[in-house]
C-alpha positions in Angstrom: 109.7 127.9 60.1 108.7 124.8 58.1 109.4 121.7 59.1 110.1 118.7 56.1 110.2 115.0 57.7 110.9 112.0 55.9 110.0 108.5 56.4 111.6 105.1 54.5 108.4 102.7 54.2 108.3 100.0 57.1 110.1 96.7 56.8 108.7 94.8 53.3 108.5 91.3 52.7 110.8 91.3 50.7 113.6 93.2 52.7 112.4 90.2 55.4 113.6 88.0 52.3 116.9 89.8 51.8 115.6 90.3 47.6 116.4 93.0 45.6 113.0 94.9 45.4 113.4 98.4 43.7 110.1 98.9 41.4 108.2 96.1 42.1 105.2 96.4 44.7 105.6 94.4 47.2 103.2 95.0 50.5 104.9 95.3 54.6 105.9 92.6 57.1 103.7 92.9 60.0 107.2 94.4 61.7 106.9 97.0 58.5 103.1 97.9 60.0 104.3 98.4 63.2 107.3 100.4 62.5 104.9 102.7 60.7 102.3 103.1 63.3 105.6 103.8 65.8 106.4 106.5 63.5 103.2 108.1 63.7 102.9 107.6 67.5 106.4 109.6 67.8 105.3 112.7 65.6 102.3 112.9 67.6 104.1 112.5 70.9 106.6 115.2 69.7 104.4 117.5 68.3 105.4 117.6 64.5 102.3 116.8 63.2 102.0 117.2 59.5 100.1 119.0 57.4 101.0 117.6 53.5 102.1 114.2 52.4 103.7 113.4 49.4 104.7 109.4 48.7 105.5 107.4 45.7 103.2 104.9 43.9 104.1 101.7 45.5 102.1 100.1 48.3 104.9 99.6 51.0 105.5 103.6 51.1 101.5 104.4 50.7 100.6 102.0 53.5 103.5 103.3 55.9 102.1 107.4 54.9 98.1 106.0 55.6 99.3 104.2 59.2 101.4 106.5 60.2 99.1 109.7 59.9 96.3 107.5 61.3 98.5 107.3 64.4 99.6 110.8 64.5 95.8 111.8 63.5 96.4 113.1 60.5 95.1 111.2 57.9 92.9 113.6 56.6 95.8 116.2 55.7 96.0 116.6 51.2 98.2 113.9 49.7 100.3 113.5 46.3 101.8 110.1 44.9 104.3 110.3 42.2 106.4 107.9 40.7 109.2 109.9 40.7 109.2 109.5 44.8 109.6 105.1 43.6 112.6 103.2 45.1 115.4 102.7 42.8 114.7 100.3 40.0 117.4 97.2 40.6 117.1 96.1 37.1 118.2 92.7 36.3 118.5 91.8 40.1 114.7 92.1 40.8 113.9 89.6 43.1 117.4 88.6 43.1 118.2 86.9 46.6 121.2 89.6 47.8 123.1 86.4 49.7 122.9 84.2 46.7 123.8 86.9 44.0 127.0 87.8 46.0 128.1 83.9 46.1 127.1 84.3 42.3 128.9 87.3 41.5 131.3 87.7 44.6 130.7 90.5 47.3 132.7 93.3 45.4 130.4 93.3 42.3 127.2 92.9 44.1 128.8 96.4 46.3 129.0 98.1 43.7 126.0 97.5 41.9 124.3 98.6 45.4 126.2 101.0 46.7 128.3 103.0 43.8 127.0 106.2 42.8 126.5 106.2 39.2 127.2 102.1 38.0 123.6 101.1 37.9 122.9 96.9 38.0 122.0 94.8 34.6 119.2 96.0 32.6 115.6 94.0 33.2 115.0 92.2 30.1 111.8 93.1 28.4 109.1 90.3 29.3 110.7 89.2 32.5 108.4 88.5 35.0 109.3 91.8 36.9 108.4 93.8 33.7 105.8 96.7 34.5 105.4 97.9 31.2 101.4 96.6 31.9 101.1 98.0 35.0 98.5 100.4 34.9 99.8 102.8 37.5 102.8 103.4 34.9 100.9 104.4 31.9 102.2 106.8 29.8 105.5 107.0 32.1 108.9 105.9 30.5 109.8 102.9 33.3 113.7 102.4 33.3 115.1 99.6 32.7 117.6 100.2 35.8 119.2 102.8 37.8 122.3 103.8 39.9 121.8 106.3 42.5 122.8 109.2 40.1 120.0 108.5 37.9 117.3 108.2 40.8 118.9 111.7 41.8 117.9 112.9 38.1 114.4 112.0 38.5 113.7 112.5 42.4 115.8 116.3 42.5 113.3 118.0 39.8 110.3 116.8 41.2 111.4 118.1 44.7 112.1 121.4 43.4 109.2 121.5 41.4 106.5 120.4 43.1 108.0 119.8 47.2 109.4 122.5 47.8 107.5 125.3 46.5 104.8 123.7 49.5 107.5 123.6 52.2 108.2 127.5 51.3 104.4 128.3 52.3 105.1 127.5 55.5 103.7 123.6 55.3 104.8 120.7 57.6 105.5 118.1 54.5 106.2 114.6 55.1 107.4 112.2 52.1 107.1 108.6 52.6 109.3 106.7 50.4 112.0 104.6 49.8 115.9 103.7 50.8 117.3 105.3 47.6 114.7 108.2 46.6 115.1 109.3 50.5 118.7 108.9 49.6 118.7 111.5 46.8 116.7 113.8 48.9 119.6 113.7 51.8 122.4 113.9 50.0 121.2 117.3 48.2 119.8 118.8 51.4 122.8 118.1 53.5 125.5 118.6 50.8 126.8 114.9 50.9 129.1 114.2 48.6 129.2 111.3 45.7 131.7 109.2 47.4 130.1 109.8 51.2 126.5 109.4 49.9 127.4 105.6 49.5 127.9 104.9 53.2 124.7 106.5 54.2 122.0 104.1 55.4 118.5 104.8 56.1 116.6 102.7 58.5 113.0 101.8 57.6 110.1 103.8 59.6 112.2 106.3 61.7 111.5 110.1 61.2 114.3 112.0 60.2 113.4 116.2 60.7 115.0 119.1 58.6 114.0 122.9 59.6 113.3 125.3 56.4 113.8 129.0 57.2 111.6 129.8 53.8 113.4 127.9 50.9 116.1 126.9 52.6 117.2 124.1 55.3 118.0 126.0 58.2 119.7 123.2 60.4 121.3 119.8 60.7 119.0 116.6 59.9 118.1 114.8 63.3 115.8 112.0 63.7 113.0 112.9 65.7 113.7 110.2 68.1 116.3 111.9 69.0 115.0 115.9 68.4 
């Protein structure tokens, strides 16, 4: 039995901030360090200790993987960062304040840009300041200009099948630290959410949540291990 755990990054300065974040690398609130060290501590405590990481290329989810296997002792366990794993990207509302866009654009619009499945936000205009198209981390990859959750489900779903699970079939103990939306994707294909329910579903930043495998294929109800 293989275990697969997945962690959201810690609290970010800019979730402190209430901004719209998605691609751009912003580093943790010292509450977003301690939530990952917390995490750690539990997997120790409980026993799930694992044995391969995978994370996304922005610092808030790296940083939560490096502190919480330092507290679990496990920080010398192999490691893969992909930007497939990245957050969402918010588009236009990058860096957005959430509060003030919502007075802006009233409440409904500012729900659905967050919360509908497949209605992403405004595009980000080529040369804002938010552009990435010189960060070096994203040469050679095609950045979007925005995303809904359907289209972070296109990118995040092939790269789990392809490169995730064929590790958690060897018998491994994987854990993915990553992101509100990309941990979002993961969840609603594992347990079988549908579109409509999928945009209810909140994940809290730095708290475990535990699915069984039974070779390729979950074998149990996600629990967070707080609670396992």
């Amino acid at each position: 039995m293989s275990k697969l755990i997945l962690v959201r990054h810690g609290q970010s300065q800019w979730n402190l901030e209430n901004r719209f974040t998605g691609w751009w690398d912003v580093d943790l609130t010292e509450k977003g360090v301690a939530e990952a060290t917390a995490a750690g501590v539990l997997m120790r405590d409980k026993g799930v200790l694992p044995t391969y990481a995978f994370t996304s290329l922005q610092t808030r989810a790296i940083k939560t993987l490096h502190l919480a296997l330092e507290a679990a002792g496990r920080l010398w366990i192999p490691e893969v960062k992909d930007w497939r794993l990245n957050e969402r990207h918010y588009g236009g509302l990058t860096g957005l304040d959430k509060a003030e866009t919502a007075a802006r654009h009233g409440d409904d619009q500012v729900k659905i840009w967050r919360r509908s499945f497949d209605i992403p936000p405004p595009v980000l205009e080529t040369g804002s300041e938010f552009d990435l198209a010189a960060d070096p981390r994203y040469a050679g990859i095609a950045i979007p200009s925005t995303e809904s959750l359907k289209l972070t489900i296109e990118r995040v779903l092939p790269y789990w099948e392809s490169e995730i699970l064929p590790v958690l079939t060897r018998g491994e103990t994987v854990i993915i630290a990553a992101h509100g939306n990309s941990l979002r994707a993961l969840v609603k294909h594992l347990s079988g959410i549908s579109d409509a329910d999928i945009t209810d579903l909140e994940i809290p930043t730095g708290q475990p949540i535990i699915y069984d495998f039974d070779g390729g294929e979950v074998a149990g109800e996600r629990t967070y291990l707080k609670d396992a």
